[in-house]
N, C-alpha and C positions, 0 to 999 in steps of 0.2 A: 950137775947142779939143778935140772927139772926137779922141779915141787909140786907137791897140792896149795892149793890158794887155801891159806889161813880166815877166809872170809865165803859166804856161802856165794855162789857164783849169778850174776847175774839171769836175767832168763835170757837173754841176748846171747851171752858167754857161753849159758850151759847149750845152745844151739850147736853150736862151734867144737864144744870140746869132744868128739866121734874125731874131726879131725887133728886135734892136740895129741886124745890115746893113741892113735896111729902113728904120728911123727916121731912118739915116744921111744915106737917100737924099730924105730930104722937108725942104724946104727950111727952114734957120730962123724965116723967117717967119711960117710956117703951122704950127697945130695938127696933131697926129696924130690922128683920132679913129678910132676901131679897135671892132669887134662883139668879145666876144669869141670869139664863132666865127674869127672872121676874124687872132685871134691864135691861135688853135689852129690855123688852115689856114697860117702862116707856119711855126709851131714843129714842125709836124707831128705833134703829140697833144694829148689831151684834157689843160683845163688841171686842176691839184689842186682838188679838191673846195673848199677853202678861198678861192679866188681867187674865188670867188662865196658866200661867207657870212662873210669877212671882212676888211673893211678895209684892214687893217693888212698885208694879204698883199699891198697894192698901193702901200706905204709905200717912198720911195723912201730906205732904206738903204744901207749898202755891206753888211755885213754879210748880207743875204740876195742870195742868188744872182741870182734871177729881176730884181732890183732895180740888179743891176749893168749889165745888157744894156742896162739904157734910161741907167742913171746916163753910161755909157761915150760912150753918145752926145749926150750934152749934153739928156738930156729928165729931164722929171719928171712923174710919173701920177698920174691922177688920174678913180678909178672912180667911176662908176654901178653898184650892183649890181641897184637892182632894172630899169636897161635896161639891166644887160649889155655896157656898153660901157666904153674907157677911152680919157682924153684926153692923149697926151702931148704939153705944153707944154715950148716952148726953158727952159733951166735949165741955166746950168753949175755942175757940184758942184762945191765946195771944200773940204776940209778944213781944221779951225783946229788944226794940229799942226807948229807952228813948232819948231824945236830950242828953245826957252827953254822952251817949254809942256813937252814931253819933258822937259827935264831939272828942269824945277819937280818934275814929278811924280815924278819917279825918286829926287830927295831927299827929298821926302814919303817914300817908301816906304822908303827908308834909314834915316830919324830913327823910322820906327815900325817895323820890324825890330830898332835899335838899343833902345829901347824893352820887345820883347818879349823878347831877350836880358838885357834888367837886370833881370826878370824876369817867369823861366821857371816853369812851372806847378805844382803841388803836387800832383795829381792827375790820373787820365784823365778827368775831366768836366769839364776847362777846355774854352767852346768851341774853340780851332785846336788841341787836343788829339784833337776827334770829327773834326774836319776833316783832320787828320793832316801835319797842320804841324810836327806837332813829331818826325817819323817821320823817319828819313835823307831825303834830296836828294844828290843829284846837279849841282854847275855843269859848264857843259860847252861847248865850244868847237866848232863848225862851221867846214866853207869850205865856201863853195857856188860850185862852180868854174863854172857857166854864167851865172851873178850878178854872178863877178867880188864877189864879199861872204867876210865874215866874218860870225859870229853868238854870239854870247851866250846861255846861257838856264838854266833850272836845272827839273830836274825830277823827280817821286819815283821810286826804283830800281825800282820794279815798273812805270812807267810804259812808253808806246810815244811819251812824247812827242816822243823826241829822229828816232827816224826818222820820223814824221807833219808835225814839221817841216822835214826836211832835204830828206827825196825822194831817190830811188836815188842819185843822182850826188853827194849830199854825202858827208863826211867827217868823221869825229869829230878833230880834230886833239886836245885835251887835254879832260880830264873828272877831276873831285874829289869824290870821297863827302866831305859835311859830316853832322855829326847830327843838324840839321832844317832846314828851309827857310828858315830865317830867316838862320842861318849862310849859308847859298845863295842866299841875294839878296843877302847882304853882298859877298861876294865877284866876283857878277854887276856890283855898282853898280860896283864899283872898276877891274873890265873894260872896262866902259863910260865910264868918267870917262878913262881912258889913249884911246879910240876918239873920244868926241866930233870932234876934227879932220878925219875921213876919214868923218864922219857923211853917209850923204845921205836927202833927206829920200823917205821911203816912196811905193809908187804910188797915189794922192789913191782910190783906189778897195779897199784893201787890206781884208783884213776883219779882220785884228788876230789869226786864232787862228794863224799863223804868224810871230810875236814879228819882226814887221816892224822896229818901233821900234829893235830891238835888234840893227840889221846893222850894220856898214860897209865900205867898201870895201877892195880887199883888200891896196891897197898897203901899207896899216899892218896889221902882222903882229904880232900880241897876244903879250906874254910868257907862259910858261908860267904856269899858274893855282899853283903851289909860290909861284912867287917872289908873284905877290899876295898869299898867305898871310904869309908872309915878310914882308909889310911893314905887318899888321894887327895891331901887336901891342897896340892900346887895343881894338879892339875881339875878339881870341880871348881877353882876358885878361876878357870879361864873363862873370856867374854862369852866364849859359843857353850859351854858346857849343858845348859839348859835349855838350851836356844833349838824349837822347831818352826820347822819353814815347810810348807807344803805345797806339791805340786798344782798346778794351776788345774782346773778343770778341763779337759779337752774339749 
């Protein structure tokens, strides 16, 4: 089941992967067991200080980089710090993120969006007030043309989220100033809810800070984010819908 990442690789990841092609090549039957000298001599540098004082830096995630190189190849590690060594056993990773599981959550997040709309805060010491939720957003519409995707996502107007997640070759095709985030997931869900059919499911190794979840494919081409608007009118007609609140001055 080892694969190439459907996504170009971090520069983090592509550090790592000398030790990914290697583990490719040792048979599933057999343990990998490795010095770590002997993964430093693969990856060609000395590993982070942390890879020998802790654990959890040998935890096999998707989420950390170094964690992906072994995940990719069907192994799972498992250190020795005080000899220095690690053992990667056969393992194939799965992820439990079925489209029911996605869309469970995504209506979780709607009913309490809906929720923080019926209401909105009374002052700037409500916690997602410090958090700055309640500050404009941004929904906004991607194509990621070497994807062959679309994308979903909403983000604060000072933010750099929209190009961290796009990468040079995307596209902004539509984007909406709402007056806080909440409004901006609403009208995210309801993008998402037209998309489900053209949904496919993320690469099993994704690390989620590029709104994976929230792609699809590009043959179904999203209406303009106005007419979504246009057709919310129970929920723009809630107290908080227009309502911003901004963080206090430090």
């Amino acid at each position: 089941m080892s694969e190439e990442p459907t996504e170009p690789l971090s520069r983090l990841e592509l550090v790592y992967t000398p030790l990914g092609d290697y583990l490719r090549r040792v048979d599933p039957a057999e343990d990998a067991v490795l010095s770590f000298g002997e993964v430093e001599a693969l990856i060609g540098r000395p590993l982070p200080a942390q890879a020998r004082s802790k654990p959890e830096w040998w935890e096999s995630m998707p989420r950390q980089p170094q964690s992906r190189a072994w995940l990719r190849a069907d192994r799972r590690a498992i250190a020795d710090l005080s000899a220095e060594t690690v053992t990667f056993v056969w393992e194939v990773f799965v992820r439990n993120n079925p489209i029911e599981r996605i869309q469970t959550i995504r209506s979780y997040w709607l009913g309490y969006a809906r929720t923080c709309l019926t209401n909105p805060p009374t002052d700037a010491h409500d916690f997602h007030v410090e958090l700055g939720w309640w500050e404009p957003h941004q929904t906004y519409l991607l194509h990621l043309p070497r994807l062959h995707k679309f994308k979903v996502g909403l983000a604060r107007i000072s933010s750099k989220r929209i190009a961290a997640v796009g990468g040079a070759s995307a596209s902004v095709v539509d984007r909406m100033t709402l007056a806080n985030r909440w409004a901006a997931l609403v009208i995210e869900h309801h993008v998402l809810e037209l998309a489900w059919d053209a949904w496919e499911q993320p690469d099993r190794f994704a690390s989620g800070d590029k709104g994976e979840t929230e792609r699809w494919n590009d043959w179904l081409v999203p209406p303009p984010l106005s007419t979504i608007l246009d057709s919310l009118d129970d929920d723009t007609s809630l107290p908080g819908w227009g309502v911003s609140v901004y963080r206090s001055p430090a």
